[in-house]
N, C-alpha and C positions, 0 to 999 in steps of 0.2 A: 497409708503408703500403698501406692499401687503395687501388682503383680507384672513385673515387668514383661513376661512372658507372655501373657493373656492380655497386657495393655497394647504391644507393639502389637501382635497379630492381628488384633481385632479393630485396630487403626487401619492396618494396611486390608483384611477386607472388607469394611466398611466404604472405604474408597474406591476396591475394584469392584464393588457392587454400582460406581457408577458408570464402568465400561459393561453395553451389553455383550451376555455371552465371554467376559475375560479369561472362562479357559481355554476357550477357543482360537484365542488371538496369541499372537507374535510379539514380543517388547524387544525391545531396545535401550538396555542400560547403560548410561553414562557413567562410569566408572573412572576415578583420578587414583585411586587406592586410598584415599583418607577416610577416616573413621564413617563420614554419612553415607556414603557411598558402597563400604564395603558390610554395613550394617545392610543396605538397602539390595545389594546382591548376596546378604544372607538369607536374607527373608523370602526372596523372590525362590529363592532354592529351594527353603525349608518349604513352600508351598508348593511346590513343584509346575513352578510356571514356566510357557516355555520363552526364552533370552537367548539374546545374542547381548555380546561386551564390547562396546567401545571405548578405546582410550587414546585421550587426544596429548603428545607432545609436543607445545609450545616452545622447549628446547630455549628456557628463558631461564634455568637454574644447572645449567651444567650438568653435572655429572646426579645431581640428585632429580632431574627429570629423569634421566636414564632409567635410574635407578627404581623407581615410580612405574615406569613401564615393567619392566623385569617383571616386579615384584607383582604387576598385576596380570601379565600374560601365566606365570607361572601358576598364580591363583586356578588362572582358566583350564590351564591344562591338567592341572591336579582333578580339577574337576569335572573335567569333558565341556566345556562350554569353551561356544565358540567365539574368538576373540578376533576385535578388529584395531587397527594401531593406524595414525596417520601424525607423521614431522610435519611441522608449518612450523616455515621459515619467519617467525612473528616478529622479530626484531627488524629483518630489511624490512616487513610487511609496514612497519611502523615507521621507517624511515621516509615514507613515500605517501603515511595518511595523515588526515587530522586528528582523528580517533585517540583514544587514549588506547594505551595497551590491552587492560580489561578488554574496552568495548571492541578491538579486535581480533580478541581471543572470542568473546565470545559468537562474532559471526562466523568467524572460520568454523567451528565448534559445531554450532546449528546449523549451517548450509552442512558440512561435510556428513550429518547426522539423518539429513533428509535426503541427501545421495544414497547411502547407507540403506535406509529406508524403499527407495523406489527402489533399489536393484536386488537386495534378498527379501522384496513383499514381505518387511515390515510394517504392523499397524501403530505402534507408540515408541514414543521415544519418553523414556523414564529419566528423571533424575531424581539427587537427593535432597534437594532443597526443604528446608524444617524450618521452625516457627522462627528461631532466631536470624532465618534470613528474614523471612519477613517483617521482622522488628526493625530491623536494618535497613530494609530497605521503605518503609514506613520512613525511616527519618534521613534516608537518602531525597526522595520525592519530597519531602517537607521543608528541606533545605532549600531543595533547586526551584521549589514554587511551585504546586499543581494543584487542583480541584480536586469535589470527593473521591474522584474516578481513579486519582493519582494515588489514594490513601486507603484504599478499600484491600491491598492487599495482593497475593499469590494466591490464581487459582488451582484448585487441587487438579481440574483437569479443562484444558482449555483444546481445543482440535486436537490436533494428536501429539501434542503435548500431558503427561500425566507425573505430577508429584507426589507421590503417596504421602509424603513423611510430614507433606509442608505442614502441619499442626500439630507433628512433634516436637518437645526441645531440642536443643543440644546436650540437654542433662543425661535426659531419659536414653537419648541415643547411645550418649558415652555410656549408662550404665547396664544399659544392654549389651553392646560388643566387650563391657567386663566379663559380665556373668557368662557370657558365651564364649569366652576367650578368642575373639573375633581380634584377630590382627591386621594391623593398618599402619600406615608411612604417615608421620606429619610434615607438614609443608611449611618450610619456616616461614615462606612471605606471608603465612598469614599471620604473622605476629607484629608486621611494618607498621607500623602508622604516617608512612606516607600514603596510603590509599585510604579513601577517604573512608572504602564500609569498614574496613580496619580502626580505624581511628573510632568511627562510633560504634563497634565493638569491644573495644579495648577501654575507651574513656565512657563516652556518653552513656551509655549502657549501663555499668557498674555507678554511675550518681545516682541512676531512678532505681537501681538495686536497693543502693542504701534506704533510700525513702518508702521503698515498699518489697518486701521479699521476696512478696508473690507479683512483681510486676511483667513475668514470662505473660503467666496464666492471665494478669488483669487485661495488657495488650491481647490477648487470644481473645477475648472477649469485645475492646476493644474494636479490634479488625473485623470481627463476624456484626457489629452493631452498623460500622461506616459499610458495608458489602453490603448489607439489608437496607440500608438506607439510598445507596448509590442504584442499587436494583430497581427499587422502589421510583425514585424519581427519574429514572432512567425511562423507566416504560412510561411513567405519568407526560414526562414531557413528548414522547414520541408520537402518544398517544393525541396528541393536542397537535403536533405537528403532521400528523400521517394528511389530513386533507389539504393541506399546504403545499403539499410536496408531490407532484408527479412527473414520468421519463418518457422523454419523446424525443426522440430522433436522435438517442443515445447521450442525451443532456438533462442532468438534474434542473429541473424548474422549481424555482420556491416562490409564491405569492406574495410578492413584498408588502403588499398594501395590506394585506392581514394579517401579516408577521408582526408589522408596524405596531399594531394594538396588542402584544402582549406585553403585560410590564414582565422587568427581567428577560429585557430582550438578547443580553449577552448569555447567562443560561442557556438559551431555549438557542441561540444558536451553537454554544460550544458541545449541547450534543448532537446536533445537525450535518455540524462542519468537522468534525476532528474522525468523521470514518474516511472523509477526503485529505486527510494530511494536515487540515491549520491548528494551529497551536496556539495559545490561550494572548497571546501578542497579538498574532495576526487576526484572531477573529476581534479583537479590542479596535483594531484597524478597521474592521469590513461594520462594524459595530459605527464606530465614527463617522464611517462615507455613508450607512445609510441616514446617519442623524443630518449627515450635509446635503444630501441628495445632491451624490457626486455619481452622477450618471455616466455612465460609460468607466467606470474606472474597473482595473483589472489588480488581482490579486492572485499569489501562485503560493500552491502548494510543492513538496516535490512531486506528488503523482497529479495531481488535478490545477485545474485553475478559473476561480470564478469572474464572473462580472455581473456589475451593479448594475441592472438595466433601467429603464424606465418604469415598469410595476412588479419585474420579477428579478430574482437572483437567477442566476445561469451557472451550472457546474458541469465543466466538462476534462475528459482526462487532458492530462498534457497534448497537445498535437507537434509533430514535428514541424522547425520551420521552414515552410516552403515556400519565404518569400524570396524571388528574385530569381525563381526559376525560367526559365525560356526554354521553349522548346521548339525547333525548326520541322516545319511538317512539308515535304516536297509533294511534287504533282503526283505524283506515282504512288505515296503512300496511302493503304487501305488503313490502317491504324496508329493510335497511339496511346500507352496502357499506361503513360504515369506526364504530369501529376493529376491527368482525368484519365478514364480511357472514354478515347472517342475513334468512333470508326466512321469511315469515307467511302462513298457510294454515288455513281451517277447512275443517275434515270432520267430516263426521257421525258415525261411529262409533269405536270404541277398535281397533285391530290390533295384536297383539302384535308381528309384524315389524316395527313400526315402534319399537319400544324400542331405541332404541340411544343409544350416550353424543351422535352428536353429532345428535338429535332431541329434542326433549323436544314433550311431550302433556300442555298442561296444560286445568284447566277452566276454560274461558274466563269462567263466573258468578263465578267466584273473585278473579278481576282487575281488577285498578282502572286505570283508564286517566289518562293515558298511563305506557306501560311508561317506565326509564330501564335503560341500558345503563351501565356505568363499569365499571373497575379496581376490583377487590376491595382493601380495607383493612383490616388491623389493627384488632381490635378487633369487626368483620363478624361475624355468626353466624347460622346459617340453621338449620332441623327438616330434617336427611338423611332422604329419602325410605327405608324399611325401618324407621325409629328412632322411631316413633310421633309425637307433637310433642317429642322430647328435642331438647335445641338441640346444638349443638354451632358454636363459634369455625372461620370459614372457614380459617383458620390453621393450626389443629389439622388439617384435614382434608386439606390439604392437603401436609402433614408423615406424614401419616399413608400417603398414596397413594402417596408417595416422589416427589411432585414436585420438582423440583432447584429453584434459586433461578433460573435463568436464567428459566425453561418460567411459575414463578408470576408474573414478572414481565409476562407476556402471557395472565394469567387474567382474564377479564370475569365480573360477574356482569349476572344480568338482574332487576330489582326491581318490584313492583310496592305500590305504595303505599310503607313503611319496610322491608317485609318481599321479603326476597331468593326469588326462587321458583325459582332456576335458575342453579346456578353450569355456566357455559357450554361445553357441554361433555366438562361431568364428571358433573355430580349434580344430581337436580332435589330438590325440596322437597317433605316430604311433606304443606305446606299447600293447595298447588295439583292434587293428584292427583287424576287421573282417577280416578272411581267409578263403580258400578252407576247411580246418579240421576243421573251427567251428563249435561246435551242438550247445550252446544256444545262442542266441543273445539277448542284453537289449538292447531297446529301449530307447533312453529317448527325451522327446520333451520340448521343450519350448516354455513358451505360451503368455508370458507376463514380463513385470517386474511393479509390482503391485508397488511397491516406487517412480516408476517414478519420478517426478519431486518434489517432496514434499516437 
């Protein structure tokens, strides 16, 4: 039988030994007043670390959240520690999401934890989370369908995130806060089994009981085998993908036609793709278009969104959409800062160093006023400056240059009257070209595309 005394403490510093310097640092306890929790602001005292108390009222139990506060601000003041309290309104919060209540609770929780955080220069936010959560939550992720990644567990310390307790029981904790006469609130909804870690708490839990007595400790073991193994293939496939993969002009490129050749090609991309948002469907999808070489096709994350190009994958953030933007640009204007910025300039004479893609020199007698700016369209066609007036489809031209799909989707042209005299950027038009007889010339330069990746 362990030393309950000597086991707890030397759990909890075994784990502040992986914060460097953790006397020196600030925490942030999340405190509800139930048994983990007020074990875990035992401890941190009895060590004399330095905390602050947060306690979140979901105002979901009436008079016994209330009641939960009290009990835990009075803690703090018995104690000299300083205590922080925030109401969310979680029930209208709920009336207006998809979320399930939990998963509601618990963003208000962590966003309001990291406010917390940046305004009293806080370095961690601790909770109480122990090994029976992780058991739970092991056959939460097993339920819902996920890869090793999903089953490897609760890290003890992940950014500024820190669990100490997580590879403690429930056992050990309750029989700590006995011997210590540590008092604490219980919380009846955790007895519902309409929630589901409830349910495999209360049921599922106690059958693998029966079957094995020691099945806390055989899981604990368990979890630390999937975490070393999850580790392990994690770097090995990285490792194999790192020369695949490089960022240029703020987009993920991936080598499709070498990716091609590894077997276990959904692997090798579900660790690739899931620090961009897709999830083990969607990359089954992006998996499928490349066995079809379905070229051009496009897939969204909520932050990112790739496309299947020609020899490469393309991964870039979300951009906003800017199609169908217009913008009216008058005689008089020297600029304009969105959705390019382009600025306007006459000069007198023609200079050759000044040809470049992103300048264009047209003749200003040429123009009809006011210019428009917009998103090139389908259908577009303009006289490429070298091709005498032959037209040719901006489309075409832009296929033609090896534009990628991502790149055209932030192509402007610049118009004057119906006729386009300047795809932005790239090509000016040979209707507006400077010649021997022209007296004024517009400048126009481009300086930026301030939407970039957005």
């Amino acid at each position: 039988m362990f030393a309950p005394f000597f086991y707890m403490d030397q759990f909890l510093k075994n784990n502040l030994n992986l914060i460097p310097q953790y006397k020196q640092k600030k925490f942030l306890l999340a405190v509800s007043g139930g048994v983990d929790s007020m074990v875990l602001l035992h401890l941190f005292k009895k060590h004399d670390l330095s905390f602050e108390v947060a306690h979140c009222n979901f105002q979901l139990r009436g008079i016994d959240s209330d009641n939960d506060e009290l009990f835990v601000k009075e803690v703090c003041e018995i104690n000299n520690i300083k205590f922080h309290i925030k109401h969310f309104d979680t029930k209208r919060i709920e009336s207006s999401s998809k979320d399930s209540i939990q998963m509601i609770a618990r963003k208000l929780r962590y966003n309001w934890f990291k406010h917390l955080c940046k305004e009293y220069t806080i370095d961690y936010i601790v909770t109480a989370h122990h090994l029976n959560d992780q058991i739970e939550t092991f056959f939460l992720n097993l339920c819902r369908g996920t890869g090793i990644n999903g089953l490897k567990g609760i890290e003890v310390l992940k950014d500024r995130l820190f669990r100490p307790l997580i590879n403690v029981s429930k056992e050990n904790i309750l029989s700590y806060s006995k011997l210590n006469s540590i008092s604490f609130r219980e919380d009846e909804s955790n007895l519902s089994t309409k929630y589901k870690r409830n349910l495999i708490r209360h049921k599922i839990i106690p059958l693998f009981e029966e079957l094995n007595a020691s099945f806390s400790s055989s899981m604990e073991n368990t979890l630390a085998h999937i975490k070393d193994s999850n580790s392990f293939l994690e770097q090995s496939i990285k490792e194999r993908l790192k020369p695949l993969i490089r960022e240029e002009n703020e987009q993920i490129l991936i080598d499709l036609n070498a990716l091609k050749k590894f077997n276990h090609l959904s692997l090798h991309l579900f660790y690739a793709l899931t620090p961009f948002g897709y999830n083990r469907s969607q990359i089954t999808l992006i998996v499928d278009g490349i066995h079809n070489n379905s070229v051009g096709k496009w897939f969204y994350s909520k932050s990112h969104q790739l496309l299947i190009d020609r020899s490469i994958i393309i991964i870039t953030k979300n951009i906003k959409n800017v199609k169908n933007d217009t913008v009216v640009i008058k005689k008089t204007d020297t600029s304009v800062t969105y959705p390019v910025h382009l600025t306007f300039e006459d000069i007198d004479s023609f200079n050759k160093s000044l040809t470049k893609q992103h300048i264009a020199l047209l003749d200003k007698s040429k123009l009809t006023f006011p210019l428009t700016l917009r998103n090139w369209k389908h259908g577009d066609s303009f006289a490429p400056l070298g091709m005498g007036k032959k037209r040719k489809k901006v489309s075409d031209y832009l296929t033609d240059e090896k534009i990628d799909s991502f790149t055209k989707r932030k192509v402007f042209v610049l118009e004057s009257g119906n006729e386009i005299c300047w795809i932005v950027g790239y090509r000016l038009s040979e209707l507006f070209k400077v010649t021997s007889s022209t007296n004024k010339i517009l400048k126009i330069t481009l300086t930026d595309l301030p939407y970039g990746n957005n």
